[in-house]
Every structure is written in structure tokens, then in C-alpha cells.
C-alpha positions as CSV (number, residue, x, y, z in Angstrom):
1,X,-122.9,-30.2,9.5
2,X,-119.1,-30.2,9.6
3,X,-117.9,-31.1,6.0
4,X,-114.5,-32.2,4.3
5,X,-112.8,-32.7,1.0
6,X,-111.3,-35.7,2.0
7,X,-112.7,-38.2,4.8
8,X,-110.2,-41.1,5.8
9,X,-112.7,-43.8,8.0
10,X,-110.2,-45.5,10.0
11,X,-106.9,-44.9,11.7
12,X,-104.2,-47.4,11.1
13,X,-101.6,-48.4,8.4
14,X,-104.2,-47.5,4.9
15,X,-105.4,-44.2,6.4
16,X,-101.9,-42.6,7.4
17,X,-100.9,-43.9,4.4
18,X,-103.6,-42.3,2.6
19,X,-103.4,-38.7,4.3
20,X,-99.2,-38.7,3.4
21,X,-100.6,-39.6,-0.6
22,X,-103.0,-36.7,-0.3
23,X,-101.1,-34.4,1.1
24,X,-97.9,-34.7,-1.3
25,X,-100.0,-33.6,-4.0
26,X,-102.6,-31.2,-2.7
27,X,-101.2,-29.5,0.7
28,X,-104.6,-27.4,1.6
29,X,-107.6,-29.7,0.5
30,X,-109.8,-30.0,3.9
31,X,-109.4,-33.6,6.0
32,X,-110.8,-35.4,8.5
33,X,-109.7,-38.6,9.8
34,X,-112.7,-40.2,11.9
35,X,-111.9,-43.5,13.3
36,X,-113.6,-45.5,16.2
37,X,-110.8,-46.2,18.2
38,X,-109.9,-43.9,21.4
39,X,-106.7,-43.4,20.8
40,X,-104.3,-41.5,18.5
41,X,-102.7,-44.1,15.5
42,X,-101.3,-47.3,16.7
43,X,-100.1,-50.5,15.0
44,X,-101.8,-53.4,15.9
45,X,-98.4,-55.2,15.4
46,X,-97.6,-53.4,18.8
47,X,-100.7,-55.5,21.1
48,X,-98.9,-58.4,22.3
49,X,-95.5,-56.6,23.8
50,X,-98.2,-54.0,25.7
51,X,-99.5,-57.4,26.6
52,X,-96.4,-58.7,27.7
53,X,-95.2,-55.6,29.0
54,X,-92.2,-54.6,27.1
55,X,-94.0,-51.8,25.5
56,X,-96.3,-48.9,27.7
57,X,-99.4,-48.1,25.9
58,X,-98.3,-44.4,25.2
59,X,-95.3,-45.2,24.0
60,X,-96.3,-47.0,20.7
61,X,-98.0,-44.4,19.2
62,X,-97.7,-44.2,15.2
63,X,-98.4,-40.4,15.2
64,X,-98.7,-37.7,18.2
65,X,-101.2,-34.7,17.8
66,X,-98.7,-32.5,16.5
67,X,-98.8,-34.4,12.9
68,X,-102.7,-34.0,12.3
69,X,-101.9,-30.2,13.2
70,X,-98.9,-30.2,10.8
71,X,-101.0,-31.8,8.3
72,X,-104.2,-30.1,8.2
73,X,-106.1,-33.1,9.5
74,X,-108.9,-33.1,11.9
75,X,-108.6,-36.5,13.8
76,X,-111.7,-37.7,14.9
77,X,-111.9,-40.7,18.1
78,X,-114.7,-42.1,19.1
79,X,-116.6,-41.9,16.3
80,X,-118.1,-44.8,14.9
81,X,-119.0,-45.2,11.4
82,X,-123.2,-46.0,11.4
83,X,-124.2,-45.4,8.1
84,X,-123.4,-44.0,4.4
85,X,-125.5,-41.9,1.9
86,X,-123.5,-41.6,-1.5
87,X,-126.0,-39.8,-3.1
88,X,-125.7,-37.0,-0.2
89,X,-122.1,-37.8,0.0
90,X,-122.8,-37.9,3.9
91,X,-121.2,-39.9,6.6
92,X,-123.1,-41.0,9.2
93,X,-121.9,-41.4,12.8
94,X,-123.2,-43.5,15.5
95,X,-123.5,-40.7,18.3
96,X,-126.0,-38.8,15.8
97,X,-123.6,-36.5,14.0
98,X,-123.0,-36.5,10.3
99,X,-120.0,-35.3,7.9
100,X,-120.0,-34.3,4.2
101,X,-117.3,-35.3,2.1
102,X,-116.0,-35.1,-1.3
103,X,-113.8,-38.0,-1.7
104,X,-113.9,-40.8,1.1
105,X,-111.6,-43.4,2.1
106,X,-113.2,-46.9,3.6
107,X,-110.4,-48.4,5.9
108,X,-112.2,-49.7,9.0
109,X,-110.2,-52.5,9.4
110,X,-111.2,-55.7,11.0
111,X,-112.9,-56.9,14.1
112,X,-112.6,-60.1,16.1
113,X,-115.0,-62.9,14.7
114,X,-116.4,-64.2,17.4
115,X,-117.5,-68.2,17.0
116,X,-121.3,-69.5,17.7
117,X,-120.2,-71.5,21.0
118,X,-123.1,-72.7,23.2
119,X,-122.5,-70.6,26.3
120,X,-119.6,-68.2,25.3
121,X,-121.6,-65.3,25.4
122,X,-122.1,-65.8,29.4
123,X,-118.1,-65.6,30.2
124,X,-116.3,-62.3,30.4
125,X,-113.5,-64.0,27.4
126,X,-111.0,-61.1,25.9
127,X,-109.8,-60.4,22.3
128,X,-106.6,-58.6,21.0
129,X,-107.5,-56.5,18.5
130,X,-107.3,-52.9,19.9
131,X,-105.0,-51.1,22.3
132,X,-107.9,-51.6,25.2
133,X,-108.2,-55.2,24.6
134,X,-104.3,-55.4,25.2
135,X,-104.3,-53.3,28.3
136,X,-107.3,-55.4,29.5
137,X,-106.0,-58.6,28.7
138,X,-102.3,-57.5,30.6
139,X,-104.9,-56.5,33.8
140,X,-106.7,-60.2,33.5
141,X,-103.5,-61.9,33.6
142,X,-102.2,-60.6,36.9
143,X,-105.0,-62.4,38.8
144,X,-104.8,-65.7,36.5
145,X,-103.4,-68.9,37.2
146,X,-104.3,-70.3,34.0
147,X,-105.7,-69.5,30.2
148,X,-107.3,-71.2,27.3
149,X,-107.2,-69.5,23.6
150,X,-109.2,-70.4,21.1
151,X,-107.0,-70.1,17.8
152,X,-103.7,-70.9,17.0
153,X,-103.0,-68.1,14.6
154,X,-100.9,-65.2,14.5
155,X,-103.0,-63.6,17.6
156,X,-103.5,-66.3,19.5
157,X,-99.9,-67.8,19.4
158,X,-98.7,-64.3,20.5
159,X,-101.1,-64.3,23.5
160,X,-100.1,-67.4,24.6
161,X,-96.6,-67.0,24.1
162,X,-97.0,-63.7,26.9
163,X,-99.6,-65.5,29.0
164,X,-97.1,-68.8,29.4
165,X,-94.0,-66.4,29.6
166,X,-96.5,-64.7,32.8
167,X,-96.5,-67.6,34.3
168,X,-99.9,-69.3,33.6
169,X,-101.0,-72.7,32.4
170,X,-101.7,-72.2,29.2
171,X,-104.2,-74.7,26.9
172,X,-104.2,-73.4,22.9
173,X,-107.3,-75.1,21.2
174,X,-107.0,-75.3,17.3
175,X,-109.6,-76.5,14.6
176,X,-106.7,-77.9,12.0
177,X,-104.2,-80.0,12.1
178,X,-101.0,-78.0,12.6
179,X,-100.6,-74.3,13.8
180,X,-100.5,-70.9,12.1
181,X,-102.4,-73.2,9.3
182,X,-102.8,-70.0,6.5
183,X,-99.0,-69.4,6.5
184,X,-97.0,-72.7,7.4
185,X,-97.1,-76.3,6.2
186,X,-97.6,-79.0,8.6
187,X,-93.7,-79.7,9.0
188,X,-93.2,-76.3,9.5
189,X,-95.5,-75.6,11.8
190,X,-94.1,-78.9,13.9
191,X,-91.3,-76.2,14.8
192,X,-93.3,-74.0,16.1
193,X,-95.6,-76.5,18.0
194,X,-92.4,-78.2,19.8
195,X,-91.5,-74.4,21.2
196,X,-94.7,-73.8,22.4
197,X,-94.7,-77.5,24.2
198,X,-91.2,-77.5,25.6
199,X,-92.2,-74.0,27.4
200,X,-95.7,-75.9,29.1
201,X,-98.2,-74.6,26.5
202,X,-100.9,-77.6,26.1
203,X,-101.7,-77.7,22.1
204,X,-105.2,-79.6,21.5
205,X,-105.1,-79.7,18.0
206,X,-107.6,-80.8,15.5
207,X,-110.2,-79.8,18.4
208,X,-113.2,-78.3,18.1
209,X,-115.1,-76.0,20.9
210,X,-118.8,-77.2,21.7
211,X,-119.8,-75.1,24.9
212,X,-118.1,-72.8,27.1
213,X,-120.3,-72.5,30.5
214,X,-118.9,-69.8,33.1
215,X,-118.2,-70.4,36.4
216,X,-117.6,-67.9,39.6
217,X,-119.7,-65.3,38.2
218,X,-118.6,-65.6,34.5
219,X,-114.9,-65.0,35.5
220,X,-113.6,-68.1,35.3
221,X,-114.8,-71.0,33.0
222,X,-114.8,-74.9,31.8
223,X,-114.1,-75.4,27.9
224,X,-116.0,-78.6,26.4
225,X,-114.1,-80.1,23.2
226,X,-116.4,-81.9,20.3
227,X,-114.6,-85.4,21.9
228,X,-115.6,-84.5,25.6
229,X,-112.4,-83.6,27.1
230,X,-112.8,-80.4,29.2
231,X,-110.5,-77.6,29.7
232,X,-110.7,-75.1,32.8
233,X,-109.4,-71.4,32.6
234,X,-109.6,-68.8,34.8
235,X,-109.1,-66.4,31.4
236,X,-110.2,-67.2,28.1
237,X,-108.9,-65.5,24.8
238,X,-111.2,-65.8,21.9
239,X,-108.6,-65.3,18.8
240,X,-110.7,-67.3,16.1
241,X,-109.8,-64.6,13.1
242,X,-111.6,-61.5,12.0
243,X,-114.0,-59.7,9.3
244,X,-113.9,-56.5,8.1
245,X,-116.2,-54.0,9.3
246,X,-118.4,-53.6,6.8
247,X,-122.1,-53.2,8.6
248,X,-122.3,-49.4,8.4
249,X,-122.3,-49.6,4.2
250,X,-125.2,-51.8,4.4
251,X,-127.7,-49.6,1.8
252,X,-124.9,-47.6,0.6
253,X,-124.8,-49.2,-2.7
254,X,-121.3,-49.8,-1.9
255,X,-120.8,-53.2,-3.4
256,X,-119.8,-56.2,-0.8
257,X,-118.4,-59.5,-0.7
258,X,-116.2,-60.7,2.3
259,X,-114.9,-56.9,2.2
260,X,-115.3,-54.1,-0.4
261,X,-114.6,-55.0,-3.6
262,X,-111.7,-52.3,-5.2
263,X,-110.7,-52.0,-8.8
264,X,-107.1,-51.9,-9.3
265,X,-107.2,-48.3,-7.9
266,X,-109.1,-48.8,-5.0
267,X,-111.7,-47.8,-6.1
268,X,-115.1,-48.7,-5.0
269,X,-118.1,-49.4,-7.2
270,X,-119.7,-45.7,-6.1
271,X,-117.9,-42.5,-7.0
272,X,-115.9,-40.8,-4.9
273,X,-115.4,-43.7,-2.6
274,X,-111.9,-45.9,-2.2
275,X,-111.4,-48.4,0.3
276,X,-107.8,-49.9,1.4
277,X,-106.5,-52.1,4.4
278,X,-108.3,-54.8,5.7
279,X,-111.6,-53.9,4.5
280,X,-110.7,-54.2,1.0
281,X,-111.0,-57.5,-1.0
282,X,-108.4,-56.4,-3.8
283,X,-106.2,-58.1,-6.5
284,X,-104.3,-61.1,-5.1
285,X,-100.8,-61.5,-7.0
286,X,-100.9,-65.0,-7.1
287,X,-104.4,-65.9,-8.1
288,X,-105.4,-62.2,-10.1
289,X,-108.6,-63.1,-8.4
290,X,-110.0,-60.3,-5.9
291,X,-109.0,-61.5,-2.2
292,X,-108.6,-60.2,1.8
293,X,-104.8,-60.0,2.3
294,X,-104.8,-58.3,6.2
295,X,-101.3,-57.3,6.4
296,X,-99.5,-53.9,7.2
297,X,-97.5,-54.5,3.6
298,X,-100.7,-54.7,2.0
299,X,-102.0,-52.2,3.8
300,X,-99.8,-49.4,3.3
301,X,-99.6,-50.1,-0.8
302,X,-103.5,-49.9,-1.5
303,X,-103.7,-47.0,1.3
304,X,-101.1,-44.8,-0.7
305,X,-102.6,-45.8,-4.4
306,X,-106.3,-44.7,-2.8
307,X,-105.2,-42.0,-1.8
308,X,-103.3,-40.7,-4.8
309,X,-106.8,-41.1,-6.6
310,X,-108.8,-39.1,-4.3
311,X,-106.6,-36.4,-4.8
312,X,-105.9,-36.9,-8.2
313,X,-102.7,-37.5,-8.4
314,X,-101.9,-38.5,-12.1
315,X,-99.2,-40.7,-11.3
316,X,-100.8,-42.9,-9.6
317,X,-100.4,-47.0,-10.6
318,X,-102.6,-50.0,-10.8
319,X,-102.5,-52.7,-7.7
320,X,-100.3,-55.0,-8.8
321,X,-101.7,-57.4,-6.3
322,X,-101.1,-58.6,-2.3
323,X,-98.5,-60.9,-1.8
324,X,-99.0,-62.3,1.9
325,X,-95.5,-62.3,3.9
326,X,-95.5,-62.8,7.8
327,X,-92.5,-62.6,10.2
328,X,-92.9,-64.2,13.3
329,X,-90.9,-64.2,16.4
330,X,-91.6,-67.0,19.1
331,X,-89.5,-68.1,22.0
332,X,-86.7,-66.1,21.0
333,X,-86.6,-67.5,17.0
334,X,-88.2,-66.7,13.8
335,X,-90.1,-68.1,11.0
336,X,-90.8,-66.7,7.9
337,X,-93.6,-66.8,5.3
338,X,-94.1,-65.3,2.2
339,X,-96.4,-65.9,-0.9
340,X,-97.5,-69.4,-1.2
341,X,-95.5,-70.6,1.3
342,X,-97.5,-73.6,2.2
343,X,-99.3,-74.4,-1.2
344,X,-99.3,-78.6,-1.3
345,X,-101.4,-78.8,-4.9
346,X,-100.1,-80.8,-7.9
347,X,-98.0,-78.3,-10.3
348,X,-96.1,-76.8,-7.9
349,X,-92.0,-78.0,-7.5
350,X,-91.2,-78.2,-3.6
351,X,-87.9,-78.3,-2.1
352,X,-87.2,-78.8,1.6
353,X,-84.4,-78.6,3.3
354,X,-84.1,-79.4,7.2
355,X,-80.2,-78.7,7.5
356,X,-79.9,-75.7,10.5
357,X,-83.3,-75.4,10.6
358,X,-86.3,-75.3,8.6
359,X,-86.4,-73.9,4.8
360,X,-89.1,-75.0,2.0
361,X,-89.5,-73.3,-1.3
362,X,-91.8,-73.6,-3.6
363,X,-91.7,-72.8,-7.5
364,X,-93.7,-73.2,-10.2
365,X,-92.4,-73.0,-13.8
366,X,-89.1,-72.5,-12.4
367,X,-90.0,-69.2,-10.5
368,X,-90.6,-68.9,-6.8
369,X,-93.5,-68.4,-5.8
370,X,-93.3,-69.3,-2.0
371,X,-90.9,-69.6,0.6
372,X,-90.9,-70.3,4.5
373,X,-88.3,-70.7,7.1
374,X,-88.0,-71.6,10.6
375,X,-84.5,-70.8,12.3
376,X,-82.5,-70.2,9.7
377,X,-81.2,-67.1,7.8
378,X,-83.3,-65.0,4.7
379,X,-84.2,-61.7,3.5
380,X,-87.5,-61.0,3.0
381,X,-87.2,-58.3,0.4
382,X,-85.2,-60.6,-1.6
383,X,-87.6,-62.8,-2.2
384,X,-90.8,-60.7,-2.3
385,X,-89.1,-59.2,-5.1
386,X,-88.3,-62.7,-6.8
387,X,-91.9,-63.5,-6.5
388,X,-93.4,-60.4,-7.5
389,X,-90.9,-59.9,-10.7
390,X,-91.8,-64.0,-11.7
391,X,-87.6,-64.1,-12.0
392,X,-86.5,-67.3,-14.2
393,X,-84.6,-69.7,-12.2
394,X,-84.2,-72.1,-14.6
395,X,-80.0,-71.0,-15.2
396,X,-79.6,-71.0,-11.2
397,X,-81.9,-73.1,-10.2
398,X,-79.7,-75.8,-8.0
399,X,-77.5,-73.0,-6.7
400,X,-80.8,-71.4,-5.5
401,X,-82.1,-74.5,-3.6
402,X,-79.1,-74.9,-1.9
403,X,-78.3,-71.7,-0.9
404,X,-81.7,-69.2,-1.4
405,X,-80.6,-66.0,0.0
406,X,-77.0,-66.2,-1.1
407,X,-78.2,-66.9,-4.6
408,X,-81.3,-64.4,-5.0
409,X,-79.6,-61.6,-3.7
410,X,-76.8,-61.7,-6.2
411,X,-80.0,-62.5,-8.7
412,X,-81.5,-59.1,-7.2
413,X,-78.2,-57.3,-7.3
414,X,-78.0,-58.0,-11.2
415,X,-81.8,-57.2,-11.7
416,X,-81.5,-53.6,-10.2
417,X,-78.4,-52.6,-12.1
């Protein structure tokens, strides 16, 4: 049975950020990273321009083969994660084989959730959530004429951005009211929604899917919506969220909720056992409640902090908590989201300002606590940094609603001195 001193279980953002932790404080320590994916390290941030084309699948790589041999690190593909005996501190693989480990790092990530449609099951529908899905979904769209998503999120606005650009008729069907609905508030998200409609894409919003029956084989197929209108596709894009992949710990005594639940080290509830990434329900900043935060920020932050503590690094610092922040580029333009961007809930001070563009902040005892834009100029790290370091506004305050980015980056400037 091949064996380890560390095991990183997964590939992206947590893991690589996990092995470059380890390594800077113990050089030599044995590692395997063991990941279900086929290929070497990728972002998933890449999927929609190898869907679109602008990028070739081997040319968005995150690491080559070279860095696992420079770093000591076994990497593992095709290996997917079955089962887990702590007590035997072994890793069990789907294909049969098993690994022992001394310290091991949870970070498989996500996987599409797939609704309960009546009849989906029988269509040959696509998800982006792996390089293959993306190369699959490019091949699909060469012999389409048109598309139906389900899900107006992140994903699916992406897809549909690249299938309309292609040339298809494209039909986005969205439970809520307004696009993007975790990261924008309703005017915000009007932006958006007029982009995607001045360049064809049909948005059936507050619509819910009832059935999906195939047709020609399962390659094509008829969409039925809760009020009876119908939609036909020749592809179909199922982008309705994801969960973390989590099955394989079932009887591991690795305690569970909508992920695995960390400490404010990672840590899971079993010894010698982290988890980081999308898996891991951690700290959130805003409500110091433990919460799923999927988002490569996030991502890399708990994946160095676990793996500090499974090598024992004594400098290693408590979570301070996931602040979500999302940049999105559409049609050419950009929006941004960051903290609680679209919180509506008495208590809260909201200022919005539709000058140039689109701008809303929101504060709460003077501080900032969420800001989004559409079209207009900001600075991200600026006002992560507000948020994260609760800065009084109170002296500045009407100097920072009128002009946000001017104002907190000579804020920040005075903060860092």
C-alpha cells in the first residue's frame, strides 16, 4: 500500500495552495496529490474562454509536471476518492487501491447539482464544471442552432454569453427574480439583464422547469416551464449551482453539514484531517457563523492556513473569515461584487448612485460592508480591505459616497503607513 506524510485530495486553488504551505516549512516530508480529475491543475475560472475558444485546453494549465517533480509531490489523476478510515489513517480509492497518510487535506471541491426535472435524465444536457465538460460543451455547439441554460448564475451567464457570441439562440431560464441573485441587487442586475437582451439572449425569469422530454434520440429537447410555455433546444446546459463532494466521508466520522465543518484552522473534527476550498463550510466574516464561500480568494486563504497546520508550521493564524467578492466580465463590461453587496434588511445604510453607471454601497454603523458596481471604475483590494478592517467612515463619510475609490484609497494609503 503506497503511503504518504501528507495527502492533498483534490487539485485546484486549496491544494496547490496547500503543497506551497507545506513545503516552505518542511522541504522533504512525503506527498501525494490525488485528485479525480484527468488533467494536471487548472482553474475553473479558465472553462468558459476554452468554451468560447480564446483559450486551448493545454494552454491553461496552473502547474506542468515539472513542479510536482520539483516539489517532491506525487500527482495522482484519476483517482477518485471512495472512502475514509481515520482510525487506519487510509484513503480509499474508487478503482480499489488505498493510501496511508499522516496528515490529509479534504479539498474535493464541488460538483454540478443537478435539479429533480421530470425527464432530464433522458437528454444528453452538459455542465461546466471541469475542463471536459468545457471541451464537450465547445464540440456541442458547433452542430447547434440554439441553447437553453438552466441558471442565471455566474456559470450559466458565462455559457450563454459564448453560446449567443457562437451564434445560437440562446433562452436563459432563472428561478428568481433578477440574475446573478447571490451577488447583485435587483437594479443591478437590470444592467446585466439589458446586455444579455440587446445581444438576442431570451431571459425567462422567475420561471420554473417542470419537465424536460428529449427529442431525436435525446440530442435535442423541449423545455416545459411551471406556466406552460415551452422552450426548444438543440443543447441544454444544466448550471443550477453545486455541492461539495462530500459522499466518500460518509462513515468517516468526519463531521458534515452542507460541507465539512473546519475550526478556524481548518481543521476537521478528526485528527490529522483539514479541509479547505469549496468543501469547507468555514468562518463567514460577516455573519461569524460557519458558511460555503466557493471562491478562488477563499480558496487559496484556508488552503495555505491548512496546510501550515499539517506541517506544523507555528506561525500559522486563525481564519479570519470569507468575504465573497466576484468580478464579472460580460459583453465587453464589468461588474463588481464584494461582501454584502446586495443585502436589502433593515439596519443597513444604502447609497446608490446611477451617474456613469451603476455603484451601490452599503454600510452599517458607518463602515462598509458591501459594495457593487456595474460600468464604472473601483479597486477591489481597496475595499476588501475596508470591509475586512471594519474602517470608521463616520469623518469621510459624504466624501466616500460620492467618490468611493478616490476616497478609500487615500483611507487605505493612511492605514498602511
Amino acid at each position: 500500500m503506497p503511503e504518504a506524510k501528507y495527502i492533498l485530495v483534490g487539485s485546484s486553488h486549496a491544494a496547490l495552495e496547500a503543497l506551497r504551505s507545506i513545503r516552505l516549512h518542511d522541504p522533504e516530508g512525503s506527498m501525494a496529490m490525488i485528485t479525480r480529475d484527468a488533467h494536471l491543475p487548472y482553474s475553473p475560472t479558465v472553462l468558459p474562454y476554452v468554451v468560447s475558444g480564446r483559450s486551448k485546453p493545454e494552454k491553461v494549465l496552473l502547474r506542468d509536471e515539472d513542479f510536482f517533480t520539483a516539489n517532491a509531490c506525487t500527482f495522482v489523476p484519476n483517482a477518485v476518492a471512495a472512502g475514509l478510515d481515520a482510525k487506519t489513517k487510509t484513503l480509499k480509492l474508487a478503482n480499489g487501491d488505498s493510501w496511508r497518510y499522516e496528515t490529509l487535506l479534504i479539498a474535493t471541491g464541488a460538483a454540478p447539482a443537478i435539479p429533480p426535472v421530470k425527464g432530464l435524465d433522458s437528454v444528453n444536457y452538459h455542465v461546466l464544471r471541469t475542463l471536459d465538460d468545457a471541451k464537450r460543451l465547445r464540440s456541442a455547439m458547433g452542430g447547434a442552432r440554439s441553447a437553453v441554460v438552466l441558471g442565471a448564475g455566474l456559470v450559466g451567464l458565462h455559457a450563454a454569453e459564448n453560446l449567443a457570441e457562437a451564434g445560437l439562440s440562446v433562452s436563459v431560464v432563472e428561478m428568481q427574480d433578477h440574475v446573478l441573485p447571490g451577488y447583485f441587487d435587483p437594479k443591478a442586475s437590470e444592467t446585466i439583464e439589458s446586455a444579455f437582451t440587446s445581444h438576442g439572449v431570451k431571459l425567462f425569469l422567475k420561471s420554473k422547469v417542470v419537465a424536460v422530454e428529449a427529442r431525436d434520440g435525446g440530442h435535442s429537447c423541449t423545455v416545459t416551464l411551471e406556466n406552460g410555455n415551452t422552450i426548444s433546444a438543440d443543447l441544454l446546459l444544466v448550471a443550477t449551482g453545486v455541492r461539495p463532494v462530500t459522499d466518500w466521508l460518509d462513515g468517516s466520522g468526519v463531521k458534515l453539514d452542507r460541507g465539512v465543518l473546519v475550526d478556524e484552522t481548518m481543521r476537521t473534527n478528526v485528527e490529522g484531517i483539514w479541509a479547505a476550498g469549496d468543501v469547507a463550510q468555514a468562518l463567514d466574516f460577516h455573519t461569524g457563523k460557519q458558511a460555503l464561500i466557493g471562491i478562488i480568494p477563499t480558496a487559496v486563504d484556508q488552503g495555505r492556513i491548512a496546510g501550515m497546520g499539517m506541517a506544523g508550521d507555528s506561525y500559522v493564524r486563525a481564519y479570519p473569515g470569507g468575504v465573497p467578492v466576484n468580478t464579472y466580465r460580460f459583453f465587453g463590461r464589468v461588474a463588481l461584487s464584494i461582501g454584502q453587496a446586495a443585502a436589502t434588511t433593515a439596519g443597513y445604510e444604502i447609497a446608490v448612485s446611477e451617474e456613469g453607471g451603476y455603484r451601490r454601497l452599503v454600510l452599517s454603523d458607518n463602515r462598509l460592508v458591501g459594495y457593487a458596481s456595474v460600468d464604472q471604475p473601483f479597486d477591489v483590494g481597496v475595499m476588501g480591505e475596508l470591509i475586512r478592517r471594519k474602517v470608521d467612515l463616520t469623518e469621510c463619510k459624504d466624501a466616500f459616497m460620492a467618490r468611493p475609490v478616490e476616497t478609500g484609497r487615500r483611507l487605505m494609503s493612511e492605514q498602511w503607513r
